[in-house]
C-alpha positions as CSV (number, residue, x, y, z in Angstrom):
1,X,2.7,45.3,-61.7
2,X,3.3,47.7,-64.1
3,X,6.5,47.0,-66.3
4,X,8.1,50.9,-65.3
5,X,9.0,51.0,-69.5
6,X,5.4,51.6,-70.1
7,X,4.7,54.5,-67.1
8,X,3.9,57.3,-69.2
9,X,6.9,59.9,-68.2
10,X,8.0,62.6,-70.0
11,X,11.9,62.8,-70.1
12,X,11.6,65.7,-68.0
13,X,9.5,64.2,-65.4
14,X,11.9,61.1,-65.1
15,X,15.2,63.4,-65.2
16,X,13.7,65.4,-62.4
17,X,12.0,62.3,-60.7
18,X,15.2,59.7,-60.9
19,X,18.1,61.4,-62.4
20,X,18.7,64.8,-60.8
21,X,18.7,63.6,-56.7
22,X,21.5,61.2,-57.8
23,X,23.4,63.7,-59.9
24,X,23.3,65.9,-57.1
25,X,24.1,62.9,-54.4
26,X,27.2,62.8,-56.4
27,X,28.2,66.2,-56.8
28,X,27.7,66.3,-53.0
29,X,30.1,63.7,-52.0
30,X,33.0,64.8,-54.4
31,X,32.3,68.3,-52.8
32,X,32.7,67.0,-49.3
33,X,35.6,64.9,-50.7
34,X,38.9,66.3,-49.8
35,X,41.2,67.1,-53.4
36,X,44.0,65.4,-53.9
37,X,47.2,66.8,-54.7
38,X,50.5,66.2,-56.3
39,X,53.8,67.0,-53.9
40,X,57.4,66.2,-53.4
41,X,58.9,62.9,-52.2
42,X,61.2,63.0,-50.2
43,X,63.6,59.9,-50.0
44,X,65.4,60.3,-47.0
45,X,69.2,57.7,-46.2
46,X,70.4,56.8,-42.7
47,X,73.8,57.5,-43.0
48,X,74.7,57.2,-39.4
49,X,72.6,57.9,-36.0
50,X,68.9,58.4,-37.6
51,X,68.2,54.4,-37.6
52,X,64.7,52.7,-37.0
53,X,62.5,54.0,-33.6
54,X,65.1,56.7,-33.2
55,X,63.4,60.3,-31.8
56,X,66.2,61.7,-35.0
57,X,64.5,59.8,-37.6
58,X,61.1,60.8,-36.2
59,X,62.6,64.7,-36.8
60,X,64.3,64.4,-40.4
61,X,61.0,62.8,-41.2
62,X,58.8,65.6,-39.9
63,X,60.7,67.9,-41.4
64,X,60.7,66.6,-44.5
65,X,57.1,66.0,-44.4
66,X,56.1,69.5,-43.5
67,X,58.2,70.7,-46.6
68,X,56.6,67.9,-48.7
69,X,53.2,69.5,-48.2
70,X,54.1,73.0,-48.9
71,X,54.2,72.4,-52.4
72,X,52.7,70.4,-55.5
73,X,55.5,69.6,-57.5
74,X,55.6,65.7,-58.7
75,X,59.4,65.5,-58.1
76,X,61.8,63.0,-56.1
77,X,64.5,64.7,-53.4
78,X,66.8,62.3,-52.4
79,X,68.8,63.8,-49.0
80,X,71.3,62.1,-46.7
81,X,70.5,62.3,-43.1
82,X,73.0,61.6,-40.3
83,X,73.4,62.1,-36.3
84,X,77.1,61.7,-35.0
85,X,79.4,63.2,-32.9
86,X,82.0,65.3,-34.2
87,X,84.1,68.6,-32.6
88,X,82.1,71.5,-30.4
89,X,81.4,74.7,-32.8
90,X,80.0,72.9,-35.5
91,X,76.1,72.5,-35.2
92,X,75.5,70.1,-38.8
93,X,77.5,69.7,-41.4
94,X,75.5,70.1,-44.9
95,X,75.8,69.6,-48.4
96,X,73.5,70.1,-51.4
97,X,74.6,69.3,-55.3
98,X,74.4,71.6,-58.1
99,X,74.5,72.0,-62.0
100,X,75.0,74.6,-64.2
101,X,71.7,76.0,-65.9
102,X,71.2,78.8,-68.7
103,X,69.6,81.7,-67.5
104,X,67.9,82.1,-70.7
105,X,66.3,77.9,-69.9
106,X,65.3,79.1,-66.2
107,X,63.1,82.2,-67.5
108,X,61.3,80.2,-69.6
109,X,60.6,77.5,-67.1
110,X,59.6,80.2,-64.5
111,X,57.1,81.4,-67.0
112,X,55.5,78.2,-68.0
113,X,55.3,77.0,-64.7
114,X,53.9,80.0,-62.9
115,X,50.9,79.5,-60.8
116,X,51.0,82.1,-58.4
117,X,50.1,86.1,-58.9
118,X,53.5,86.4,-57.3
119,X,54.9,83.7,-60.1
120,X,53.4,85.7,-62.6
121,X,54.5,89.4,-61.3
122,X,58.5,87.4,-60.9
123,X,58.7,86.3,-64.3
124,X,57.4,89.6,-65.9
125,X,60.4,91.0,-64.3
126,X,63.0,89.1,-66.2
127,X,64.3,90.5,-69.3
128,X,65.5,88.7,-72.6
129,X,69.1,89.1,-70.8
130,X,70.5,88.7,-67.8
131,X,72.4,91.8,-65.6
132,X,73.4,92.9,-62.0
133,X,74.8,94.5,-59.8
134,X,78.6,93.3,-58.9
135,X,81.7,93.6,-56.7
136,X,83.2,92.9,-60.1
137,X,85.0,94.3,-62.7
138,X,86.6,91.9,-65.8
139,X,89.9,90.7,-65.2
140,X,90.3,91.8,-61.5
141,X,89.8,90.4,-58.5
142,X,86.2,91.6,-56.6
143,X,86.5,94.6,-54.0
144,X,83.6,95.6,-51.8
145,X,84.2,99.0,-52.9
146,X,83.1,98.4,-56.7
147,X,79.6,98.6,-57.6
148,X,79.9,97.9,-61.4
149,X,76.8,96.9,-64.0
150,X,77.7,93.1,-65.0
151,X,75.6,93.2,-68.7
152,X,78.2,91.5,-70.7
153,X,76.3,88.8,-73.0
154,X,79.8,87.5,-73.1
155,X,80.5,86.6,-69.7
156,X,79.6,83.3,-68.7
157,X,77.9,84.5,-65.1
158,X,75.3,86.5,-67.6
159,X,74.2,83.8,-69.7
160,X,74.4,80.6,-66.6
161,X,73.4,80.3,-62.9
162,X,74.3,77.6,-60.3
163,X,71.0,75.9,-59.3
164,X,70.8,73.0,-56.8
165,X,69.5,70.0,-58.0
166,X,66.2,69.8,-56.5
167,X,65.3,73.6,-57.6
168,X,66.3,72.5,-61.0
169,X,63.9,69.0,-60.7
170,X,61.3,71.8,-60.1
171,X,61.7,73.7,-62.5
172,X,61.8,70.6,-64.7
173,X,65.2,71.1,-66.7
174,X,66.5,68.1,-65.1
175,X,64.6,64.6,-64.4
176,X,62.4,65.1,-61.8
177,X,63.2,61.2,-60.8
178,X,66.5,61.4,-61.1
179,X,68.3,59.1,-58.9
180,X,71.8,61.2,-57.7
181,X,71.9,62.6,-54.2
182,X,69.9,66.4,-54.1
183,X,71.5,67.1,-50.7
184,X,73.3,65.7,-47.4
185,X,72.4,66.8,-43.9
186,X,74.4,65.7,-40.6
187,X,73.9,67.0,-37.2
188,X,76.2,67.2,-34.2
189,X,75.3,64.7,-31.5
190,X,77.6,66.6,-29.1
191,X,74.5,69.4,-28.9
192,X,71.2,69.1,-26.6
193,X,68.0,69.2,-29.3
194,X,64.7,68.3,-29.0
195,X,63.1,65.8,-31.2
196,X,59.6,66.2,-30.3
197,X,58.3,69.4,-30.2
198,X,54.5,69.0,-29.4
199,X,55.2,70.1,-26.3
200,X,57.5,72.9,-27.0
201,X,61.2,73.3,-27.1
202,X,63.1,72.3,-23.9
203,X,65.5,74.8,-22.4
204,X,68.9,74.6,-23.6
205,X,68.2,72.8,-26.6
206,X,67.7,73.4,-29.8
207,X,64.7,72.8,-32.1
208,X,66.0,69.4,-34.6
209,X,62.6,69.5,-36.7
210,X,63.3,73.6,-37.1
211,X,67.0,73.4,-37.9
212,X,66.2,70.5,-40.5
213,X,63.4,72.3,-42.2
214,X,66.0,75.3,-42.3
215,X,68.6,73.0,-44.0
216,X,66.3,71.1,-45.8
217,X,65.4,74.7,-47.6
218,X,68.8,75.2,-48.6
219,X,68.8,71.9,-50.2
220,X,65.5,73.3,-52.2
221,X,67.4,76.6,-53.5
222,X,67.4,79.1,-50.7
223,X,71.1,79.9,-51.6
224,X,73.2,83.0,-52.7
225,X,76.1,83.9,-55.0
226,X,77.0,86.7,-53.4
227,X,78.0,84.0,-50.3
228,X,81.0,82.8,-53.3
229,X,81.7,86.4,-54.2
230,X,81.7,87.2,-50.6
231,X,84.7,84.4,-50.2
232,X,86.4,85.6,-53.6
233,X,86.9,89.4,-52.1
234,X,88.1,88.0,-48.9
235,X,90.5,85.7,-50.8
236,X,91.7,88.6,-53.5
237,X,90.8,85.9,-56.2
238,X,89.9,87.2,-60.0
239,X,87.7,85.2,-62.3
240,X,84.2,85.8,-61.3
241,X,82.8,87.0,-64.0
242,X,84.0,84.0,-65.8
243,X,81.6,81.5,-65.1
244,X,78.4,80.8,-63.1
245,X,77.8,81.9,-59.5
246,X,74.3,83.3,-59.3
247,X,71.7,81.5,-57.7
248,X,68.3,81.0,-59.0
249,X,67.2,83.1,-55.8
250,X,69.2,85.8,-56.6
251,X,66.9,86.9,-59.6
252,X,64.9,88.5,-57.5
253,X,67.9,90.0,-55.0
254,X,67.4,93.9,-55.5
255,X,68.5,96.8,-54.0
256,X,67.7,100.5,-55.3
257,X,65.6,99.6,-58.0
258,X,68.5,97.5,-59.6
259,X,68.9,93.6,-59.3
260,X,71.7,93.3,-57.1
261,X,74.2,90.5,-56.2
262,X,77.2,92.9,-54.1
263,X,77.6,92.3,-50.7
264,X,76.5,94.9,-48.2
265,X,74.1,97.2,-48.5
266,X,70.0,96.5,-48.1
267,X,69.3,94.1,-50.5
268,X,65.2,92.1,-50.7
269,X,62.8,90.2,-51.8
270,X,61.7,91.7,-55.2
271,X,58.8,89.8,-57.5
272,X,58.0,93.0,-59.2
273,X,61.3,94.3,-60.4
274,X,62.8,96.2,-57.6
275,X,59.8,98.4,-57.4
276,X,59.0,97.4,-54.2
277,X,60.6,95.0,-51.1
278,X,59.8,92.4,-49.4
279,X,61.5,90.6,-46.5
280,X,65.3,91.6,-46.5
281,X,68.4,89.5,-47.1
282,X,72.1,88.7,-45.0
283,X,74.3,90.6,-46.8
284,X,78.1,88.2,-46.3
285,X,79.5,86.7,-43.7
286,X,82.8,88.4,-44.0
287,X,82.2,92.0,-46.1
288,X,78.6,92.3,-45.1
289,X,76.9,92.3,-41.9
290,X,78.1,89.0,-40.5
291,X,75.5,86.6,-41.7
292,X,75.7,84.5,-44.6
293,X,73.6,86.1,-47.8
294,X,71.9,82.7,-48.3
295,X,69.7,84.0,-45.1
296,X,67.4,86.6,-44.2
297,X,69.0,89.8,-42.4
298,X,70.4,89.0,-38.7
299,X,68.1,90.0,-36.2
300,X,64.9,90.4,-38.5
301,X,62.8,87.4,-37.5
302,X,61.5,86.9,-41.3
303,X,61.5,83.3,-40.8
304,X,62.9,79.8,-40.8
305,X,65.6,81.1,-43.2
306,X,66.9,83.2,-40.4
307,X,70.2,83.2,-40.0
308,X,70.0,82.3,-36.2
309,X,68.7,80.3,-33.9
310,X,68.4,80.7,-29.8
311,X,67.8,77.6,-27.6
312,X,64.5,76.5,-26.1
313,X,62.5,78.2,-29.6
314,X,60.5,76.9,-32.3
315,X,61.0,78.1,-35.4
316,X,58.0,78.3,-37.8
317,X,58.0,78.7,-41.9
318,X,56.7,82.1,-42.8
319,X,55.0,83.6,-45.6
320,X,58.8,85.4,-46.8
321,X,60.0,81.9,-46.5
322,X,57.1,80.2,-48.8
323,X,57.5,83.5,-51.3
324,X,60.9,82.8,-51.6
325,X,60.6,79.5,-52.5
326,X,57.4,80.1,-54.4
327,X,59.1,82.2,-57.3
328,X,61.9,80.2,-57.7
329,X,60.0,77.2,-59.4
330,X,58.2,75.8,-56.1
331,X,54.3,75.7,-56.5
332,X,52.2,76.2,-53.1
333,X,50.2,73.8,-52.2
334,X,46.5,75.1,-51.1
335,X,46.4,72.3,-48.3
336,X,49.3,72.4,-46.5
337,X,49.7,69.9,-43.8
338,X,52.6,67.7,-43.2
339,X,50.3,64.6,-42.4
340,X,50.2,65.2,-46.5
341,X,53.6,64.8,-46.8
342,X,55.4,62.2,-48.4
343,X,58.4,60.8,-47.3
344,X,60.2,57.3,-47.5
345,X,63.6,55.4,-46.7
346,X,66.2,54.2,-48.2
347,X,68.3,51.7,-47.6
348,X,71.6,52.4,-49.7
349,X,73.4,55.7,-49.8
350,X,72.7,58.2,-52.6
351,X,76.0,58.8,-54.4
352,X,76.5,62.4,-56.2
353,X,76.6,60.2,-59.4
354,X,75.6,63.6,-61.3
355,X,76.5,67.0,-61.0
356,X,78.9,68.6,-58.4
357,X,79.1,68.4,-54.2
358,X,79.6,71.7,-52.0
359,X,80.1,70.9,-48.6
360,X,78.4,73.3,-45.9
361,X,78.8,73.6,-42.5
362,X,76.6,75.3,-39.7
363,X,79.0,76.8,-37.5
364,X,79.0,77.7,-34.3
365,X,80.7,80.9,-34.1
366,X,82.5,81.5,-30.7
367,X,85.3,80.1,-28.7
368,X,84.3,76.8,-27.5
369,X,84.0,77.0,-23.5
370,X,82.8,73.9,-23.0
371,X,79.5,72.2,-23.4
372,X,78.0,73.6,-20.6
373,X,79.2,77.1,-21.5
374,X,77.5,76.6,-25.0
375,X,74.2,75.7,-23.8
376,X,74.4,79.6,-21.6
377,X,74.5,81.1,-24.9
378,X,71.7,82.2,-26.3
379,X,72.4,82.4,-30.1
380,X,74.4,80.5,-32.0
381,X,75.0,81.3,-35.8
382,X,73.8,79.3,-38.5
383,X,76.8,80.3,-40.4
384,X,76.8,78.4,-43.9
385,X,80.1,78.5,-45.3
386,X,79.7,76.8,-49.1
387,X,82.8,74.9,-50.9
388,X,81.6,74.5,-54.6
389,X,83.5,71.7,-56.6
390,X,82.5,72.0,-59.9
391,X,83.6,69.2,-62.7
């Protein structure tokens, strides 16, 4: 036998003879190889009615996993999760926590973390300083009937926005491990749902995966100011101008060509500006159209952010729901499937050891006729009232 040292190959001969087949044996199987990617976790506490082998816990976890998927970021949302019984006309009680951010710290994490064309289109339409469109005017309590330019640097609502937590863990100006609460959500066991839906939504009930990925995305940022300045006209209460109340959302809230954060009107979905519109927003529960602004417009089916929901439907994420959340610091994930997801339990309830608690509640909004009398109806309002608590 020939020792194979002495074979007489030239290194071209034994690259194309030995080397290349494996090289491309390998290339072939990381080609064939799904890619990995980064998302969310999503550490999910029983806090009553969601325990083990329960078809609730099942739900909150697909939900949370579908959401998981969407996206790439390497953060950690912590949620509450409950199922109990408490008074007809409520639907879930919700709660998300929040902190005060700069408006001038938000552009500049929106522009190093874009990764989307619409990312990139979003942040070119911030300037250097922040203005809008308000019900306000300095000093005076906010009327629907004032549409006044808000550009004072001096103002506290130009220069700081109220981000939930877990938008703000996206954007990365707070720990993205950081161990308070992001958000609380507790349905109403006195309401029909269905916890399954792989073979549809059952008659008279309502969708629990849908109705937790919808509060779920509130939890993420899909939220509104105007909803606080919506409150502060109804209440005659001055002082808005004072500190923050914008969302991170609300950025890209436009209407004529001009960012805009009244209620009323025909505001959208704007990544370039206000020079064109996307999907359409609620425009205030009590001095807009009915619905609160931290939805999409009533009657619009733009997706899961709806501000409705009608027995016996599914409803599905859409491309206005994924924008939405895209621009505001979320990054899409290419491979979205919620077998992808990542979600876990805990076993000890997350305290709001951080920043501050609002309370929400999913109302439903008619007289209450009785259980059976509910069920007949076929919409009932997602109506999210928000009590900030700021300290």
């Amino acid at each position: 036998m020939v020792p194979l040292w002495i074979l007489p190959l030239r290194l071209e001969q034994f690259w194309g003879i030995y080397m290349r087949p494996i090289l491309m044996f390998t290339v072939a199987m990381f080609a064939c190889a799904p890619v990995a990617h980064a998302s969310p976790t999503f550490i999910l506490t029983d806090v009553g009615g969601v325990g083990v082998g329960t078809p609730a816990r099942a739900a909150f976890e697909t939900a949370a996993a579908v959401w998981s998927s969407e996206f790439t970021n390497n953060v950690t949302i912590r949620l509450n999760v409950g199922l109990e019984k408490f008074g007809l006309g409520v639907l879930a009680a919700t709660g998300s926590n929040g902190t005060e951010v700069s408006y001038g710290a938000v552009r500049t994490a929106l522009g190093q973390g874009a990764t989307s064309a619409n990312d990139r289109s979003a942040y070119a339409s911030l300037a250097p300083t922040l203005s809008f469109e308000s019900n306000a005017i300095a000093g005076q309590a906010p009327t629907a009937a004032v549409h006044a330019l808000e550009n004072n640097p001096a103002n506290g609502d130009t220069q700081l926005l109220w981000a939930n937590t877990a938008n703000a863990k996206a954007l990365g100006l707070i720990s993205s491990s950081d161990t308070s609460f992001d958000g609380s959500v507790i349905f109403n066991s006195s309401y029909h749902y269905t916890f399954d839906r792989s073979q549809g939504v059952a008659k008279r009930t309502y969708d629990f995966v849908g109705l937790a990925e919808h509060e779920i995305a509130h939890a993420l940022g899909f939220v509104s100011g105007v909803d606080t300045e919506d409150a502060m006209i109804s209440w005659g209460m001055p002082g808005l101008e004072a500190g923050s109340w914008g969302s991170v959302l609300d950025l890209f809230r436009y209407q004529n060509g001009q960012r805009d954060w009244t209620v009323g009107g025909n505001p959208c979905l704007s990544v370039d500006g206000g020079h064109t519109c996307g999907a359409h927003f609620a425009t205030g529960q009590d001095n807009g159209d009915g619905a609160q602004a931290s939805h999409w417009r009533p009657g619009s089916g733009l997706g899961i952010m709806n501000p409705s929901l009608a027995t016996g439907v599914e409803p599905a994420i859409s491309a206005n729901d994924l924008q939405a959340l895209d621009v505001i610091g979320w990054n899409l994930s290419p491979q979205a499937s919620a077998a992808n997801g990542h979600v876990q339990w805990a076993t000890k309830t997350n305290s709001p050891t951080s920043g501050s608690w609002s309370q929400d509640k999913e109302l439903v909004n008619v007289a209450e006729p009785g259980v059976a009398g509910l069920f007949a109806l076929a919409v009932i309002p997602l109506a999210r009232r928000r009590r900030s608590s700021r300290g």
